[in-house]
C-alpha positions as CSV (number, residue, x, y, z in Angstrom):
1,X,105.4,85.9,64.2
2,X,108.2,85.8,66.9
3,X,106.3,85.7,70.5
4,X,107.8,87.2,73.5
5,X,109.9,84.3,75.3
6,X,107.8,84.5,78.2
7,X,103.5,84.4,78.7
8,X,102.7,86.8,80.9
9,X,99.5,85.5,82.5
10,X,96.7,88.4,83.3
11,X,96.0,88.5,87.1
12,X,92.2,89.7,86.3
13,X,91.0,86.6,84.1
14,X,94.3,84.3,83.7
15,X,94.4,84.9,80.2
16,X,97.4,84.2,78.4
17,X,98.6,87.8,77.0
18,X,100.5,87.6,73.1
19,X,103.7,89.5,73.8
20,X,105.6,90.5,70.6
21,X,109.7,91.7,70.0
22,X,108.0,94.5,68.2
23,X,105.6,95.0,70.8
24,X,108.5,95.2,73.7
25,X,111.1,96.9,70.7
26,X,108.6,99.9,70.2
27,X,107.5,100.5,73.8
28,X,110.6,100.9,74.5
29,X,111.7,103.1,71.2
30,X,108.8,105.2,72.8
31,X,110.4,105.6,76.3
32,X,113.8,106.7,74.1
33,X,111.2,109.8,72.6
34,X,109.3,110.5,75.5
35,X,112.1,110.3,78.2
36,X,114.6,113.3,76.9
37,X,111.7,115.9,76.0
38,X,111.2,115.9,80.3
39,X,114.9,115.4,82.0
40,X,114.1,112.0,82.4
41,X,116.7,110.2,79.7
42,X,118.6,107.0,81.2
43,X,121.9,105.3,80.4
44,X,124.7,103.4,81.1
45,X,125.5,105.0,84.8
46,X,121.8,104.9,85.7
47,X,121.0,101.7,88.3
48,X,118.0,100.5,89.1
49,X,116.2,98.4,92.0
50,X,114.3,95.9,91.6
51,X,111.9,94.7,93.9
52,X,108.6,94.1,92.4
53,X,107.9,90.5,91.4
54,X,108.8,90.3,87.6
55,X,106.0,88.1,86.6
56,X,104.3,91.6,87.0
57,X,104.7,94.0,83.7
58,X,105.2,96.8,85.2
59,X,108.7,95.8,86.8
60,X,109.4,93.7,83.8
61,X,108.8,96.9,81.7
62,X,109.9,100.1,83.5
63,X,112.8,97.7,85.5
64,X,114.4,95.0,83.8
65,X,113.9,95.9,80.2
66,X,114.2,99.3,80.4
67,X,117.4,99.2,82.2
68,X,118.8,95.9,79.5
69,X,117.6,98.8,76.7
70,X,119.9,102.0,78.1
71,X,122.5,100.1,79.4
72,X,121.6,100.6,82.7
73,X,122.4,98.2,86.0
74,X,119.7,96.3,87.4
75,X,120.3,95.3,91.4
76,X,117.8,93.0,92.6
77,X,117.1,93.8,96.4
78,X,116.8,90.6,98.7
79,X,112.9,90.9,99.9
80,X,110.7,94.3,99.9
81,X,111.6,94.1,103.8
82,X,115.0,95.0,103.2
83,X,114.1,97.7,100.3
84,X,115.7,100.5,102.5
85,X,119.1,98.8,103.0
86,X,118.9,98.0,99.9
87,X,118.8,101.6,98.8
88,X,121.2,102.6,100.6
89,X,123.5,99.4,99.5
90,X,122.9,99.9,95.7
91,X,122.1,104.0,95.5
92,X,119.8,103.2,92.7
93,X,118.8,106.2,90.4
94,X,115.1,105.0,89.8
95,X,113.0,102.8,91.5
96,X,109.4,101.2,90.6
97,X,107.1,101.2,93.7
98,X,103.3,100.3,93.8
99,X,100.8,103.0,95.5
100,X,100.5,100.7,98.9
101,X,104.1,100.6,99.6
102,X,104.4,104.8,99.2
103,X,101.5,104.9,101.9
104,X,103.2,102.6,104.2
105,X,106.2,104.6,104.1
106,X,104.0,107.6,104.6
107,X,102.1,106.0,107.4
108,X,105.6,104.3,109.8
109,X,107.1,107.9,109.3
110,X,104.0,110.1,110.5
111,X,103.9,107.0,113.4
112,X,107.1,107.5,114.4
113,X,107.5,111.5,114.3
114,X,103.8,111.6,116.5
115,X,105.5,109.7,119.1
116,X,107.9,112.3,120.1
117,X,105.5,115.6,120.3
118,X,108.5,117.9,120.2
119,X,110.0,116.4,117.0
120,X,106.0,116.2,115.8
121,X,105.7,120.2,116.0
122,X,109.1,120.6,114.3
123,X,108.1,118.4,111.5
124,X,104.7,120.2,110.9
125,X,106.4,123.1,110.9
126,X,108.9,122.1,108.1
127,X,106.1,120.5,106.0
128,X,104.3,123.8,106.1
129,X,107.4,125.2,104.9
130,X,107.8,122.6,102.2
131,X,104.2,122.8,100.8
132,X,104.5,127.0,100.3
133,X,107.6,126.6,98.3
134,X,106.1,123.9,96.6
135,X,103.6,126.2,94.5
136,X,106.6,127.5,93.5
137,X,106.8,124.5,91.3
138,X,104.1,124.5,89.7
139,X,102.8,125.8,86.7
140,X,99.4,127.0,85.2
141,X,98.0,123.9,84.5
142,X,98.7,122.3,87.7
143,X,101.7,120.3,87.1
144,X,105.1,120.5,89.3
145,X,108.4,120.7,88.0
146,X,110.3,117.6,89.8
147,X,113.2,117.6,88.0
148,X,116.2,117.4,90.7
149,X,118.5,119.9,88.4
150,X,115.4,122.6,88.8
151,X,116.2,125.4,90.7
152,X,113.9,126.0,93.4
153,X,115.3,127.9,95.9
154,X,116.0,130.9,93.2
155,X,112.4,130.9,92.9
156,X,111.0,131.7,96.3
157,X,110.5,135.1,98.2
158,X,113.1,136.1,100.5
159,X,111.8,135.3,103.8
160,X,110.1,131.8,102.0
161,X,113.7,130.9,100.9
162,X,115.2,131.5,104.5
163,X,112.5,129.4,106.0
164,X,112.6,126.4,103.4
165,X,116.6,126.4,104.5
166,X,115.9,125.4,107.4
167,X,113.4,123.0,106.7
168,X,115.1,121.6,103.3
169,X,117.6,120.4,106.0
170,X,115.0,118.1,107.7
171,X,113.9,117.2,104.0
172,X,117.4,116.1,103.0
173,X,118.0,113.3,105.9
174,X,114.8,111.9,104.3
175,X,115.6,111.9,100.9
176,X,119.0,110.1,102.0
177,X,116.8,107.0,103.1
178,X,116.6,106.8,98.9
179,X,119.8,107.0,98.4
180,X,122.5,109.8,97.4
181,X,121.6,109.5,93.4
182,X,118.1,109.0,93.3
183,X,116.3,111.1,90.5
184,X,112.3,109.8,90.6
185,X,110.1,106.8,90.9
186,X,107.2,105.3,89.0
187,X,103.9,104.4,90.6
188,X,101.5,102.0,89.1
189,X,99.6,99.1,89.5
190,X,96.8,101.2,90.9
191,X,96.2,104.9,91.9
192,X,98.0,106.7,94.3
193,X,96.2,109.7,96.4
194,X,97.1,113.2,95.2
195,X,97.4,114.4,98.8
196,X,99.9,111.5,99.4
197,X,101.9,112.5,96.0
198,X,102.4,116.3,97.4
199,X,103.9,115.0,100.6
200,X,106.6,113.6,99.2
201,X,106.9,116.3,96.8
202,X,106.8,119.0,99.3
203,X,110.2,116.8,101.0
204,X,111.5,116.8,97.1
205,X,111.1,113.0,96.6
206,X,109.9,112.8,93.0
207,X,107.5,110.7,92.0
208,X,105.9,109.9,88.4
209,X,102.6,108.4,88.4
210,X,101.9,106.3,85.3
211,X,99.3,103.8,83.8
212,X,99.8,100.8,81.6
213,X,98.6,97.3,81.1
214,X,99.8,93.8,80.5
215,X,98.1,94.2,77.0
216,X,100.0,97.3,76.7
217,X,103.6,96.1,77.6
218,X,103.9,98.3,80.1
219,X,103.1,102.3,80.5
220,X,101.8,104.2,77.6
221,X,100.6,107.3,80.1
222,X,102.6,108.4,82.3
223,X,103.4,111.6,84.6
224,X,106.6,113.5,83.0
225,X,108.8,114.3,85.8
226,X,109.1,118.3,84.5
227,X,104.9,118.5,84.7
228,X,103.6,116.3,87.2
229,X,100.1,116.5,87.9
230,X,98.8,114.9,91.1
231,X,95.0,113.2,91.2
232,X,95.9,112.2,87.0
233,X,98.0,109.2,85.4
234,X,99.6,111.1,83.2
235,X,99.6,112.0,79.0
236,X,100.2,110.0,76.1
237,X,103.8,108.8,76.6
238,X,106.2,106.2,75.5
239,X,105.0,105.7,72.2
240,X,101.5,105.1,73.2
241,X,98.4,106.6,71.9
242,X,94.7,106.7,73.6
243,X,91.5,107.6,73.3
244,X,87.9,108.6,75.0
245,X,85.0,106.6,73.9
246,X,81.3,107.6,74.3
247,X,81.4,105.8,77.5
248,X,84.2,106.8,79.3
249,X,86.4,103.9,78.6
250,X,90.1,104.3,77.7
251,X,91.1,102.9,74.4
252,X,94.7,102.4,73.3
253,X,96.8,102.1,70.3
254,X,100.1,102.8,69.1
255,X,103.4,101.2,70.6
256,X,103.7,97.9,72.3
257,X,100.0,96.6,72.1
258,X,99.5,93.0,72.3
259,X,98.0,90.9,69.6
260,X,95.7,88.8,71.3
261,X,94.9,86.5,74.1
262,X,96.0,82.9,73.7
263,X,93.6,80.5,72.2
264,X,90.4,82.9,73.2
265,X,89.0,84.2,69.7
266,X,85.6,85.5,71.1
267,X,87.8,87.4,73.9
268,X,90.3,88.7,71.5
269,X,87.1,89.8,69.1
270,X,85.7,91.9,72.3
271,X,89.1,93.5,73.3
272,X,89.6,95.3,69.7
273,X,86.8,97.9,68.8
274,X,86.0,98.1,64.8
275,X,89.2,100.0,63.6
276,X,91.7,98.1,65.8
277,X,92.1,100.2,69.6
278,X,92.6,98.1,72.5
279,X,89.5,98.2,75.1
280,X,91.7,99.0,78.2
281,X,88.0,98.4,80.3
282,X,88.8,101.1,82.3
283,X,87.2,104.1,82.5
284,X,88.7,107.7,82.3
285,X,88.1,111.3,82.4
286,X,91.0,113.8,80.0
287,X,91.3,117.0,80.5
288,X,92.5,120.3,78.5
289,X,95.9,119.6,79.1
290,X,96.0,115.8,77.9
291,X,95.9,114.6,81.3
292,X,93.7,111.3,82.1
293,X,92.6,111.2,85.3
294,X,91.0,107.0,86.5
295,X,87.8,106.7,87.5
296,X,87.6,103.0,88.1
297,X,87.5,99.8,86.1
298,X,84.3,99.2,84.1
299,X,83.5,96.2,85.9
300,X,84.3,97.6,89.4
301,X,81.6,100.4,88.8
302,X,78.7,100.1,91.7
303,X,75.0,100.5,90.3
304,X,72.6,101.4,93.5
305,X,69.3,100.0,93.1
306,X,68.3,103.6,93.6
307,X,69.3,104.6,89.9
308,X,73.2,106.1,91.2
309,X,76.7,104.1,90.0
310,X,79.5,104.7,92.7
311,X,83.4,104.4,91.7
312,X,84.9,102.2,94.6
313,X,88.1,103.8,94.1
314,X,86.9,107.4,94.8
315,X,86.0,106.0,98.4
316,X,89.1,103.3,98.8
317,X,91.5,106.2,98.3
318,X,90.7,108.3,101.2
319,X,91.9,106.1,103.1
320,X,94.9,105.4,101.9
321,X,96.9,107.5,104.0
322,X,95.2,106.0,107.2
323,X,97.2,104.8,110.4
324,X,94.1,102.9,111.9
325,X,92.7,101.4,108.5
326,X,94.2,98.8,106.3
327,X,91.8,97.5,103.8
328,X,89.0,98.7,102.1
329,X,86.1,96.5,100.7
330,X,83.3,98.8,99.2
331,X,79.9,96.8,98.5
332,X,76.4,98.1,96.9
333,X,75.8,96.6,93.5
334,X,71.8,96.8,93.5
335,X,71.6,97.9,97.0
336,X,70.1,100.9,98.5
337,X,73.2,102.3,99.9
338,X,77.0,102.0,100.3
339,X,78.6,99.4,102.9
340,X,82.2,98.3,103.3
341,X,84.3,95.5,105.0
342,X,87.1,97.4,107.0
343,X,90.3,95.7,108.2
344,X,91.9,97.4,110.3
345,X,95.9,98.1,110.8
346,X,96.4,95.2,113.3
347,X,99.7,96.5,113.5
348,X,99.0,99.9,114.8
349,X,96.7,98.9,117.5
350,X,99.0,95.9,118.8
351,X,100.8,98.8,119.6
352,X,98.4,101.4,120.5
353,X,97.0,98.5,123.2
354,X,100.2,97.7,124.4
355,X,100.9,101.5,125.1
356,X,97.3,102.5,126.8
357,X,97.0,98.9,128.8
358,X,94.3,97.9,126.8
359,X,93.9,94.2,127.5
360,X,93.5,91.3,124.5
361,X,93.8,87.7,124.1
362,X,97.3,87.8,122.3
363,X,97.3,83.6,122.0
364,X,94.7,85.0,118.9
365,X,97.1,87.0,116.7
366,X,98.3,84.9,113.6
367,X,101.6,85.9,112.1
368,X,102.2,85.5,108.7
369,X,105.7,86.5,106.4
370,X,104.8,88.8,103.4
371,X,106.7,89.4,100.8
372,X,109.6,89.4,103.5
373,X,108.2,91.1,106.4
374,X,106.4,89.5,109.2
375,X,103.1,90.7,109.5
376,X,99.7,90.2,111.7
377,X,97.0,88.8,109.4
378,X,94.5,87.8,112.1
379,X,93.0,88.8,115.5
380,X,90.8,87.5,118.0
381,X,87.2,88.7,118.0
382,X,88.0,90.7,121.7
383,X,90.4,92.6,119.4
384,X,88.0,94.0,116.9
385,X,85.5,94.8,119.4
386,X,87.4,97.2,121.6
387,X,85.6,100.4,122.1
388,X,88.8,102.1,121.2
389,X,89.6,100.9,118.0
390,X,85.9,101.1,117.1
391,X,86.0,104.9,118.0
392,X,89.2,105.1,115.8
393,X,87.7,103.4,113.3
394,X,84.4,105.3,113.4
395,X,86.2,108.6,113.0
396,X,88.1,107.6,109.6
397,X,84.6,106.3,108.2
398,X,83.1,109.9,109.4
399,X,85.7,111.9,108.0
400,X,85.4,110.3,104.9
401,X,82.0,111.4,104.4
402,X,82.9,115.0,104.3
403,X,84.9,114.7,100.5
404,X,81.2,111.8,99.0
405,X,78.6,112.7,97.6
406,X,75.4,111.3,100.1
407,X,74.7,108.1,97.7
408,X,78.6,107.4,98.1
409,X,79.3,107.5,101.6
410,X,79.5,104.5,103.6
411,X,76.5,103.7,105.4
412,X,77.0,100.5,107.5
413,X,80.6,99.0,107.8
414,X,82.0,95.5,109.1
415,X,85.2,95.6,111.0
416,X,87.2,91.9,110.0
417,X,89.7,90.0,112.4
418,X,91.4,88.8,109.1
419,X,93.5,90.8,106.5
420,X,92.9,90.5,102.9
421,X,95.8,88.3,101.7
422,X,96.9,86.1,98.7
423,X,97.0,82.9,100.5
424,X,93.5,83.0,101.8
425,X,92.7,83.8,98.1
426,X,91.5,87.5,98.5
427,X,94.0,89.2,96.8
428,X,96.0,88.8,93.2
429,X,99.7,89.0,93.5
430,X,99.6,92.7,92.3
431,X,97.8,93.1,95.7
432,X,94.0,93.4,94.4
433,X,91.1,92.6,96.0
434,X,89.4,89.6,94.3
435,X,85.3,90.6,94.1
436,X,83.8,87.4,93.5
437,X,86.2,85.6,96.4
438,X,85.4,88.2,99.1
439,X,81.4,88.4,98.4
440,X,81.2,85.0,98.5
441,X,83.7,84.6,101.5
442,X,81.3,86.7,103.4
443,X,78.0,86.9,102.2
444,X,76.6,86.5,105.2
445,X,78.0,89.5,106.9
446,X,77.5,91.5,103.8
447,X,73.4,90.8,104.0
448,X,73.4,91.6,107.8
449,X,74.2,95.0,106.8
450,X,71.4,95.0,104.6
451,X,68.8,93.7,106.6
């Protein structure tokens, strides 16, 4: 058998994952079928950036070998802090980008237009604009036509297609912060909020959601840029093939499916159902169309003590989009009720405080650098407990309620003075939360909510 040259080491368990040359050959023979039926075909005058750490599959897959398979030029950017210049340096065609980074882009931009009221109502106005030509886009099924060649403005109503003129012209200078040939982006590594996907739509910034694992050399769902469906991960694509079982869980086979973990028989027996599919572990919902929306991962799934199971991701995704709220920790596994650890964006209130003279022990802020960019991991205690971040804080959690059922909502909440972050241990380098680190980490706050 001729292995893969490099081990790609699985951030959930650190198993060693069997990579074969047929398994990266026919995931990427599937990309050559999939791509052309949607507008999305790549060749030799295609470049791509890459940004993403490579250890990770998903730029391995849909960066490096994608590009070495068409022909393609890869340009590597110089940190994820420069990703912008770097756009604009390179003019890539196609990018990979992971949910977080989208809603921190989304997040800086509302910031800045809010600070000048005037330029506020103007945007508003154009992103009105930009969501009623939108449905103009879309078809029957839900899905919107992305493709940069499609013709929008032939589609819309008279006075619509005066209007969206106007506002396309807003749109445009922010589509030039991707560059002049930019045609779409992938988004994986976890889900990205369907609200947050129709923004950038609505501004005409493509974006194709997609799913894959490390076991799966990369996607085998994905979003085709001619029918993109916001809130799913896509259909069957790139040579992949899956399945619903009984339970919910997504099963997998086809193209570029490992062979095994390395050295772990009973683990390899348990991965494989009877007639060979790949237990992906995480759970999924497919609908008329083909589309597979996530629920969660199998293991992440919250049983209540009072007889309900709760899908942390449902709840971690409305806040995604939040200016005032960071992280997300939901807790409740055999509990009576929901309760979360909150970090909030220390960012935004340094500078909220700094504009309403709100008074805190700066000699208590902790800088850290992050993948390039220099960023407040910790806060004093004074911090956390002034009344106005509290009230900010308190309104997110609120609002929130409004889109959970009762058993979901979050009951009791704990605001931290420290971020999340890989070198304290609480996060995996594809920037998820580790459960067992963070319970343990702080058990005791957790059962002061509960008693």
């Amino acid at each position: 058998m001729a292995y893969y040259p490099i081990h790609l080491w699985d951030n959930r368990s650190g198993k060693g994952v069997i990579l074969t040359h047929w398994g990266a050959a026919s995931r990427m023979e599937g990309v050559n079928e999939f791509f052309p039926k949607y507008n999305m075909t790549l060749n030799e005058d295609d470049v791509t950036l890459c940004f993403l750490p490579l250890s990770h599959i998903f730029d391995r897959g849909s960066c490096q070998f994608m590009a070495l398979w068409q022909g393609a030029c890869i340009a590597y950017a110089d940190s994820p802090a420069t990703l912008l210049d770097d756009m604009q340096k390179y003019n890539p065609t196609w990018i990979n980008c992971i949910p977080r980074l989208y809603e921190k882009i989304y997040i800086t931009f509302n910031e800045q237009m809010s600070a000048s009221p005037r330029r506020k109502q103007i945007f508003d106005w154009a992103l009105k604009v930009g969501y009623e030509a939108l449905e103009y886009r879309k078809d029957s099924r839900g899905c919107y036509n992305m493709d940069p060649n499609f013709d929008l403005k032939s589609k819309l109503p008279f006075n619509l297609k005066l209007k969206y003129a106007i506002a396309d012209k807003l749109f445009a200078k922010v589509r030039a912060l991707f560059g002049s040939r930019y045609r779409f982006s992938f988004s994986a590594s976890a889900s990205i909020a369907p609200d947050l996907l129709r923004f950038y739509y609505a501004l005409g910034i493509p974006v194709c959601e997609g799913y894959g694992l490390t076991e799966s050399f990369n996607s085998c769902v994905l979003n085709p840029l001619t029918a993109c469906k916001p809130g799913s991960i896509g259909i069957d694509s790139n040579g992949g093939i899956g399945r619903v079982a009984e339970d919910g869980e997504l099963e997998l086979s086809g193209a570029g499916i490992f062979v095994g973990y390395l050295n772990k028989p009973e683990e390899n027996e348990a991965a494989f159902t009877a007639d060979g599919w790949f237990r992906s572990g995480d759970l999924v919902q497919q609908d008329e169309d083909g589309y597979y929306r996530m629920v969660d991962r199998k293991k992440a799934i919250i049983c209540l003590s009072i007889g309900k199971n709760v899908a942390p991701l449902k709840i971690e995704a409305l806040f995604a989009t939040s200016s005032v709220i960071e992280q997300v920790f939901i807790i409740g596994d055999e509990r009576r009720y929901i309760t979360a650890l909150l970090v909030p964006n220390y960012g935004f209130f340094i500078n909220l405080f700094e504009r309403e003279g709100i008074p805190y022990d700066k000699s208590k802020l902790v800088y850290e650098d992050i993948n390039g960019i220099e960023m407040c991991v910790e806060v004093g205690e004074d911090f956390i407990s002034q009344p106005r971040l509290k009230e900010l804080i308190e309104n997110d959690v609120k609002a929130s309620s409004a889109y959970l059922e009762e058993f979901e909502s979050i009951k009791k909440y704990s605001i931290l003075s420290h971020r999340f972050t890989e070198e304290n241990g609480q996060l995996t380098p594809t920037q998820k939360t580790k459960k067992s680190v963070i319970l343990k980490d702080y058990e005791s706050l957790i059962e002061s909510m509960y008693s």
